[in-house]
C-alpha positions as CSV (number, residue, x, y, z in Angstrom):
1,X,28.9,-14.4,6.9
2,X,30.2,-14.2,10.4
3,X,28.4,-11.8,12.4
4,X,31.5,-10.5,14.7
5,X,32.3,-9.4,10.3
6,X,29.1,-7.4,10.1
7,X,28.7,-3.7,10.7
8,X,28.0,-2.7,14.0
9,X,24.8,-0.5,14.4
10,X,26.3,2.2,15.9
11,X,28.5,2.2,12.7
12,X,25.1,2.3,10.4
13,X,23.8,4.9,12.8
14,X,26.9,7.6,12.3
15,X,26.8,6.5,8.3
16,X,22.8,7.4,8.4
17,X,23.0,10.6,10.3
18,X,25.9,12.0,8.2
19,X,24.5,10.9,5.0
20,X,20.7,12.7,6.1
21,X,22.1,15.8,7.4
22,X,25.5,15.5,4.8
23,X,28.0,16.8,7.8
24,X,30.0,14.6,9.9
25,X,29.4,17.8,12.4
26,X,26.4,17.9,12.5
27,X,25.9,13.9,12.5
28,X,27.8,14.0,15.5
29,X,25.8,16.6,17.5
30,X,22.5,15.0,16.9
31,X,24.3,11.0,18.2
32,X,26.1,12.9,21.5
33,X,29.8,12.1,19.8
34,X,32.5,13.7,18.5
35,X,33.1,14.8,14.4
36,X,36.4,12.6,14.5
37,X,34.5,9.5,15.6
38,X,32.0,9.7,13.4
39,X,34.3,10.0,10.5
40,X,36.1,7.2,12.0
41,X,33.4,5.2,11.9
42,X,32.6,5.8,8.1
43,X,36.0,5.7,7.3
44,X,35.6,1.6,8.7
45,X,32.6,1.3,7.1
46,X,33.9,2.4,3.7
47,X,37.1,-0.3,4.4
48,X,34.5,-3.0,4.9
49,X,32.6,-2.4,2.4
50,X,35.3,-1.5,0.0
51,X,33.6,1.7,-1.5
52,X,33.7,5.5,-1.1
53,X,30.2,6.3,0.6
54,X,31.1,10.2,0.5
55,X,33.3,12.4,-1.3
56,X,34.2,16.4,-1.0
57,X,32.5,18.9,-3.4
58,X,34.0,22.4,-3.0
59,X,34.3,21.0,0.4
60,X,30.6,20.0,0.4
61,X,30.1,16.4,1.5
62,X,28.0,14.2,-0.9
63,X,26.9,11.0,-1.3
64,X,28.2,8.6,-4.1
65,X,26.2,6.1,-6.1
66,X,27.6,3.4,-4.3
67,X,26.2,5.2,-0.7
68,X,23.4,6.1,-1.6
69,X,22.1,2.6,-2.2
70,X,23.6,1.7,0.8
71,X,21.5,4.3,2.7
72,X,18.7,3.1,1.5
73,X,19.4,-0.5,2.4
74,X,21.1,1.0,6.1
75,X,17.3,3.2,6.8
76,X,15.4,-0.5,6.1
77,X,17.8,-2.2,8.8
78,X,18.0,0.4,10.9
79,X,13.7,1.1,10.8
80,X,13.3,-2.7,11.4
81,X,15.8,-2.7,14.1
82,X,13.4,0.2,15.8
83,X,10.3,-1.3,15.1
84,X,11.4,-4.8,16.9
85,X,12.6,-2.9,19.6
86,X,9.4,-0.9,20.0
87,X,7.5,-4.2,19.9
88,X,9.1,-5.7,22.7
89,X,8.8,-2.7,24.6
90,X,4.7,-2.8,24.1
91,X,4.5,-6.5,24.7
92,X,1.9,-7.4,27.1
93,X,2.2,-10.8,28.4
94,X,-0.7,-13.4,27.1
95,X,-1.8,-11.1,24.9
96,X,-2.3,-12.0,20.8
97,X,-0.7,-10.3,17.8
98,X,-2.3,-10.3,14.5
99,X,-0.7,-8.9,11.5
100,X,-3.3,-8.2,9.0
101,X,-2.9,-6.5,5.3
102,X,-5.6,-5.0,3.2
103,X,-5.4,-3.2,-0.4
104,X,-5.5,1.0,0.6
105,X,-9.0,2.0,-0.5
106,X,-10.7,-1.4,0.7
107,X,-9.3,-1.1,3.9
108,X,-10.2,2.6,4.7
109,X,-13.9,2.0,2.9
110,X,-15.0,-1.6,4.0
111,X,-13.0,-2.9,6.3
112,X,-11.7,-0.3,9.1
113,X,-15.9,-0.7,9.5
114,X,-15.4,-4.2,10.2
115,X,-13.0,-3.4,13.2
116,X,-14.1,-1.9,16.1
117,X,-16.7,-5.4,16.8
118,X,-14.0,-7.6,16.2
119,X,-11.7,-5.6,18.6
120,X,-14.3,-5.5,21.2
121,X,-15.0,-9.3,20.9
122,X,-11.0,-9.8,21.1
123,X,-9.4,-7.1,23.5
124,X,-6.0,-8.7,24.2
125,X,-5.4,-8.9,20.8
126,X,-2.8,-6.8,19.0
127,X,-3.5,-6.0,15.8
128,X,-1.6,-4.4,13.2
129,X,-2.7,-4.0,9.5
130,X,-0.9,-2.7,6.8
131,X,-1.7,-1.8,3.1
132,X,-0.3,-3.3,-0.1
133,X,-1.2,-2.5,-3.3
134,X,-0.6,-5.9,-5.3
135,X,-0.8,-9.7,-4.0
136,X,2.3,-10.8,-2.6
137,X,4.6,-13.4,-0.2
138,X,2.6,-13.1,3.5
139,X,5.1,-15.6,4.9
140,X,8.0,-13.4,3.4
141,X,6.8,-10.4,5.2
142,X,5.4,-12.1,8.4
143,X,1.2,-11.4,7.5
144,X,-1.0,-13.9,8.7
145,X,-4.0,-12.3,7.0
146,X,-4.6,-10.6,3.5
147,X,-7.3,-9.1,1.5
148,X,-6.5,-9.7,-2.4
149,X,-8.4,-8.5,-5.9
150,X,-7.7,-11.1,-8.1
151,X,-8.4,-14.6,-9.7
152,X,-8.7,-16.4,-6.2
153,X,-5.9,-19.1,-7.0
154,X,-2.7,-18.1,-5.2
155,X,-0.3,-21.2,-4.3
156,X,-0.3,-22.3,-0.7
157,X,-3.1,-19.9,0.1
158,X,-6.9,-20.9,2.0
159,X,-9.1,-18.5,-0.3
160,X,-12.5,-17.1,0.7
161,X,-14.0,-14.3,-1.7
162,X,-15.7,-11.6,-0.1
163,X,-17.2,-9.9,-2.6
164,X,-17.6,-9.4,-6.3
165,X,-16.9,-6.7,-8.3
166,X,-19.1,-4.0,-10.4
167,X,-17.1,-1.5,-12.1
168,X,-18.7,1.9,-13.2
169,X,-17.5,5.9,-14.1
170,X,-17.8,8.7,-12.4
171,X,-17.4,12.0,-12.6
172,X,-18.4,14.9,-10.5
173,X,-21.4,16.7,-11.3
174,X,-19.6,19.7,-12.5
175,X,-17.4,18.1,-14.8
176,X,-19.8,16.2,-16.4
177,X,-22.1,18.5,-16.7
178,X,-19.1,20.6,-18.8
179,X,-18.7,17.7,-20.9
180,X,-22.3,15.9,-21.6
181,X,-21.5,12.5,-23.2
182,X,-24.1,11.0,-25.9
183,X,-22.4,7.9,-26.0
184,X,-20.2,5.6,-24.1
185,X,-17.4,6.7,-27.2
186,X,-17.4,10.1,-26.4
187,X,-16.2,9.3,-22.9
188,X,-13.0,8.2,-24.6
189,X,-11.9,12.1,-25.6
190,X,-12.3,13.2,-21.9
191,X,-9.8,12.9,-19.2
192,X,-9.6,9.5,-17.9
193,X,-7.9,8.9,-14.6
194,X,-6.4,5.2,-14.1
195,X,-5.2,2.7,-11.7
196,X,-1.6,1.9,-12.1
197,X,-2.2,-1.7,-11.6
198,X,-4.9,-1.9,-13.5
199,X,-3.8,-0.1,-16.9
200,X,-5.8,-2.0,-19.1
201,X,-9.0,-1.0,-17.2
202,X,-10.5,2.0,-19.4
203,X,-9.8,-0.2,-22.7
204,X,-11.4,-3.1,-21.2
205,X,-14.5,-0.8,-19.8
206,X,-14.9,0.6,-23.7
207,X,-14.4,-3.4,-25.6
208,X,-17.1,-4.4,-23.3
209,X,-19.4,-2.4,-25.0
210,X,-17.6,-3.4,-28.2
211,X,-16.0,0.1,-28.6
212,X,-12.5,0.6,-30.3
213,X,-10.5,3.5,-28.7
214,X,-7.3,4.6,-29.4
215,X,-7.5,6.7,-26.2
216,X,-8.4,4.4,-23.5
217,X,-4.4,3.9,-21.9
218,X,-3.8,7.7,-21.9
219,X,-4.2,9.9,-18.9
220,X,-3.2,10.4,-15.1
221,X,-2.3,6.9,-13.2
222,X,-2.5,6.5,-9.4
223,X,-1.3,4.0,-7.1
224,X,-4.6,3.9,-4.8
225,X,-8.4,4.0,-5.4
226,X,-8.9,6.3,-2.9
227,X,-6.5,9.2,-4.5
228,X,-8.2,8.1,-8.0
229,X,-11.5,8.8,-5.9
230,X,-10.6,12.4,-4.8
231,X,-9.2,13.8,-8.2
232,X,-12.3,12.8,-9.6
233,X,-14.7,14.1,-7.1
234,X,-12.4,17.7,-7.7
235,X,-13.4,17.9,-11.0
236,X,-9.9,16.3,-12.5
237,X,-11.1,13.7,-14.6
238,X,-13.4,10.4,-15.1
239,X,-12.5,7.8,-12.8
240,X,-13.2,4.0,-13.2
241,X,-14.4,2.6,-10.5
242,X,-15.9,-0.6,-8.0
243,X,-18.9,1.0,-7.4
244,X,-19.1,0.0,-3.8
245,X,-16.1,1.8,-3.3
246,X,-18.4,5.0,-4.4
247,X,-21.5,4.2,-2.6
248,X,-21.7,7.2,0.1
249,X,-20.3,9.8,-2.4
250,X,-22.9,8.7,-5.7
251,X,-26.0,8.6,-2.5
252,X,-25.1,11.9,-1.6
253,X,-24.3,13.4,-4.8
254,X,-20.5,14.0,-5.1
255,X,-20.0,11.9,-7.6
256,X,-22.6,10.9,-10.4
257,X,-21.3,8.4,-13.4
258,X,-20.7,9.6,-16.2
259,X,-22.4,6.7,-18.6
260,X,-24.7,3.7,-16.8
261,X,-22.9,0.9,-18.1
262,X,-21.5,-1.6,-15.0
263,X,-18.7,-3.8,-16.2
264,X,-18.7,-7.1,-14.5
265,X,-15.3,-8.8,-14.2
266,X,-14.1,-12.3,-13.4
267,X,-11.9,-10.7,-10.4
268,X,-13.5,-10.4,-6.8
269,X,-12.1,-9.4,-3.7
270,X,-10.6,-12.5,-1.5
271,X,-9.9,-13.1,2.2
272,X,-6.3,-15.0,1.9
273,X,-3.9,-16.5,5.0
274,X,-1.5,-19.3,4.1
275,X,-2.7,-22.9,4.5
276,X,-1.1,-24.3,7.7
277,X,-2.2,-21.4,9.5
278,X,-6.2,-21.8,9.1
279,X,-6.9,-23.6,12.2
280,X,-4.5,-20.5,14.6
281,X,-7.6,-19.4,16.9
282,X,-6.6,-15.7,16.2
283,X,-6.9,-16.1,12.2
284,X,-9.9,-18.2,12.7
285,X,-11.5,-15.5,14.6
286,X,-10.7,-12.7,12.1
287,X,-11.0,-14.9,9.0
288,X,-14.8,-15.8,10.4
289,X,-15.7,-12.3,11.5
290,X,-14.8,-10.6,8.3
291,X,-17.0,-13.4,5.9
292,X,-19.9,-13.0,8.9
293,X,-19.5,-9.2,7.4
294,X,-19.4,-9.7,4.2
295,X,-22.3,-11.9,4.0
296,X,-24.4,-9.3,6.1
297,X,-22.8,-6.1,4.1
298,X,-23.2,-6.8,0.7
299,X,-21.8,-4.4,-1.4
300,X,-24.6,-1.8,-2.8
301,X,-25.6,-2.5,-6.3
C-alpha cells in the first residue's frame, strides 16, 4: 500500500476523540478544531475505509461494529505513535536501551530485587521491562530479554534456567482453620483458586498423590500469581502455588498451607534472549547478573 493512501494521523486522532467522547463537539474542543472538520475528517475516513464508523441514535452518536474494531486497532497505532515519540524525546546520546520482559508475579517477587545492583553497575543504560503472562515472539515485539516457565526448548532461543519449581497450597490461617482438612481429598470440596494458564494445575496437584477428583477444574481463575496470592491471603479460597513465590508471607504467617505435600514439576523458570543476540554487551551483562543471582538466591525450600 502506498503510504500518501494511508490515513493521516490527524485523521485517526479526530476518529479517536469522537469515538471516546461520542460527540463530534466535543472531539473538536478537546483537538483545538472546529465540529465541521472533525466530521469532515471521519466522513474521509469512512470513504476510505468504505464503512460507517458512526451512526445517529435518537440523535445520539454511536459507534458501529465495524468502528469499533477499528478503534481499537486506531488507540494501538496511535499509543505506539506516542510512545516512539516520547522515546526520542528521552534519548540520551551513548546511552543503552534494554528491553526486558518478566512473567507479573516473578518480576515484582524475585526479580525487581535483582535491579537496583545491576542499575548501579550499568547507569547509562535504559531499561524498560514489561510483563507477559505466556512465552511468546521477543523479536516480534522488539525484547531482547525474557524470563519464561516452561519446558526450556523454545526455537531460536539461548536458554538458561534459573530456578526450579516446588508447588504447595495455601490458605490463610483463618480459612483453614474454618475448614480443617484430614486428607489431601478433602481439599478438593473447598474453594480452589486457579491460574488461568495453568488450568490443569489443581488436578495435577491431587493425581500426584494418586487422588481422583471430580472437583479439581472448578473455581475462580486469575491471570497473575500475584492476584491468585492476595485472594487467598483474604480468606477467598486455597491457592496453588510456587512456594518461593510465598516465602515472606508463609515466614511471617499470612499464609500457612493448607496440606504439606510439595508437587515437583518438570517446568522451571528460564532466562531466554534470541540466539544471535547473546554476545550484545548489554544482554550479556543482564543475562550474567541475573544467573550470578540466581545461583546466590536460591529459592527457599
Amino acid at each position: 500500500m502506498s503510504a500518501r493512501h494511508l490515513p493521516a494521523t490527524m485523521t485517526m486522532q479526530c476518529f479517536e476523540a469522537a469515538a471516546r467522547h461520542l460527540s463530534f463537539t466535543r472531539a473538536a474542543d478537546e483537538l483545538s478544531i472546529t465540529q465541521s472538520a472533525v466530521s469532515k475528517q471521519v466522513a474521509q475516513l469512512e470513504g476510505y475505509l468504505q464503512h460507517k464508523l458512526f451512526r445517529r441514535v435518537r440523535r445520539n452518536l454511536v459507534l458501529t461494529p465495524e468502528g469499533s474494531l477499528y478503534l481499537t486497532e486506531v488507540r494501538r497505532i496511535l499509543s505506539q505513535i506516542e510512545m516512539s515519540a516520547h522515546s526520542i524525546m528521552t534519548y540520551r546520546g551513548q546511552a543503552e536501551a534494554l528491553r526486558v520482559a518478566c512473567l507479573p508475579t516473578f518480576g515484582a517477587r524475585w526479580l525487581a530485587r535483582q535491579l537496583p545492583a545491576f542499575l548501579e553497575a550499568n547507569p547509562r543504560l535504559d531499561l524498560s521491562v514489561h510483563d507477559h503472562v505466556e512465552a511468546f515472539d521477543l523479536e516480534r515485539e522488539n525484547i531482547e530479554v525474557a524470563i519464561f516457565h516452561g519446558h526450556g526448548h523454545w526455537p531460536n532461543l539461548e536458554c538458561h534456567k534459573l530456578f526450579e519449581e516446588e508447588v504447595v497450597a495455601v490458605a490463610a490461617p483463618d480459612y483453614r482453620a474454618r475448614q480443617p482438612a484430614q486428607h489431601a481429598a478433602d481439599l478438593a470440596e473447598r474453594r480452589l483458586l486457579h491460574l488461568a494458564t495453568r488450568p490443569d494445575a489443581w488436578h495435577r496437584w491431587f493425581a500426584d498423590q494418586h487422588i481422583a477428583s471430580e472437583h479439581s477444574y472448578h473455581g475462580t481463575r486469575f491471570e497473575t500469581f500475584q492476584m491468585l496470592i492476595r485472594t487467598a491471603m483474604s480468606g477467598g479460597g486455597l491457592a496453588l502455588v510456587p512456594r518461593f513465590f510465598v516465602a515472606d508471607e508463609l515466614a511471617a504467617g499470612r499464609l500457612v498451607l493448607a496440606w504439606p505435600h510439595v508437587m515437583r514439576g518438570p517446568d522451571a523458570y528460564y532466562l531466554v534472549y534470541p540466539e544471535h543476540l547473546g554476545e550484545l554487551p548489554r544482554v550479556r551483562r543482564f543475562v550474567d547478573h541475573l544467573l550470578a543471582c540466581a545461583a546466590a538466591d536460591t529459592p527457599v525450600d
